[in-house]
N, C-alpha and C positions, 0 to 999 in steps of 0.2 A: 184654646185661646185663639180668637182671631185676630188678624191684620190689625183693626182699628180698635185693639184692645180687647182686657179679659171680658171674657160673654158673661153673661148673668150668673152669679152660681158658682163661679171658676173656683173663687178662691185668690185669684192670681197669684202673682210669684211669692208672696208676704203672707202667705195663708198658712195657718195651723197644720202640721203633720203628725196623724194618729197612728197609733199600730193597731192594725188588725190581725197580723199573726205573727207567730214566731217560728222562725226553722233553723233546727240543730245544725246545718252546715251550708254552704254555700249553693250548693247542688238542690237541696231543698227550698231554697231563698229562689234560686232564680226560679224553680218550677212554680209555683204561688205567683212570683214575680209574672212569667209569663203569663199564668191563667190569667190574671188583673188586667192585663196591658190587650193581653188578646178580644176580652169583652170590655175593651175600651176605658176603662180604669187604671190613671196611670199610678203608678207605684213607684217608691225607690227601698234600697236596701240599705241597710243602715250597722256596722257591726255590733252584736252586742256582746259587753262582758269582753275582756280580755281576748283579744282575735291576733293571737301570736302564732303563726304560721313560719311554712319555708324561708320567704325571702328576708323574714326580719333576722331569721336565725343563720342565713347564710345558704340554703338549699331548700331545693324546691324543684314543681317540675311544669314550673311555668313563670308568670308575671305574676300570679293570684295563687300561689301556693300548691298545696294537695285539697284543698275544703274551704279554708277561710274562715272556722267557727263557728258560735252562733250566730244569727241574723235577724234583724226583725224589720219585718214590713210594713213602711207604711206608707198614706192614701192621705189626700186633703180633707180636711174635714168637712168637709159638704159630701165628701162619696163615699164616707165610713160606712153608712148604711149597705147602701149597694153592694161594694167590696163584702161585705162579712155574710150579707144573702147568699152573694154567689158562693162566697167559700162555704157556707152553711149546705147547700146547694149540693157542690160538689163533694161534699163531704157522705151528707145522706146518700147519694146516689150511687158511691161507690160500696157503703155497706151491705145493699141489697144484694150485688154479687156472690157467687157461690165462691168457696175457696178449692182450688184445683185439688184433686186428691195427691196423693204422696204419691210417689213412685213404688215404692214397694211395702203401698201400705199391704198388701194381701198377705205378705212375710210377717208384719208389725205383729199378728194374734200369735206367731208361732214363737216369737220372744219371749222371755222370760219377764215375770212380772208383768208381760204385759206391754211394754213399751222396749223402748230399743236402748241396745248400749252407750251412758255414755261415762268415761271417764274422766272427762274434765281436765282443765290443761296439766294440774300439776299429774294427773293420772297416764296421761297421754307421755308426758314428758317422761316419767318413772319409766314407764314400758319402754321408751325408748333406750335409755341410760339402760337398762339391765338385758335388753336384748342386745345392745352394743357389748358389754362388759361380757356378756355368753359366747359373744362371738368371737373377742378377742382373747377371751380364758381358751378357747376351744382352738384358735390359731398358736398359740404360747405352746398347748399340751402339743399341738403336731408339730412344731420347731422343736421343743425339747426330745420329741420321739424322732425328731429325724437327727439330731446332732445326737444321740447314744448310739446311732449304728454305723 
């Protein structure tokens, strides 16, 4: 928009707002947000669906929460096309890349089945609870061994 009003094309202030994308949290809204603004497409952020965060609840660890929910972005409808190129753009470009190898995929073949352990929370949780309960069975039996002598 200039000085002596909106340029050809603007849309101006009364103009149609479309979404071109959607991001699952805040973090992901403003990165999208950025790319858009950065190749001169402006965008805003919009919540979508219930965006019950920190500060409605009483905590948090800012002004904007932990995340802020979903979000969805949108672009004047004259720059839909453009916006959804780039992000089509960006999107291909980053598929081409290779994926880093694991850390210890070289161990991964020596595992069992094949792939590596995983137990899962409520698995994780179990082992916890019964190596605690071993350790304090095993503390009880040396108090009772020490108070018989």
């Amino acid at each position: 928009m200039s000085p002596q009003g909106p340029e050809p094309g603007d849309g101006g202030p009364e103009g149609e707002l479309v979404q071109v994308a959607f991001a699952r949290d805040r973090v992901e809204g403003d990165m999208i947000h950025g790319l858009l603004v950065n190749a001169g497409i402006p965008s805003l952020l919009q919540p979508a669906g219930l965006n019950v965060d920190g500060p409605q609840l009483g905590f948090g660890l800012g002004t904007q929460g932990f995340g802020g929910g979903p979000q969805r972005v949108v672009v004047h409808a004259n720059r839909v096309e453009r916006a959804r190129t780039l992000l089509a753009e960006t999107l291909v470009a980053d598929e081409g890349e290779a994926m880093p190898e694991l850390a210890n995929a070289e161990y991964l073949e020596d595992a069992e089945h094949g792939r590596a352990r995983n137990y899962g929370v409520a698995g994780a949780y179990g082992r916890a609870l019964l190596w605690s309960l071993g350790i304090m069975a095993a503390a009880f039996g040396v108090f009772l061994l020490l108070r018989l002598v």
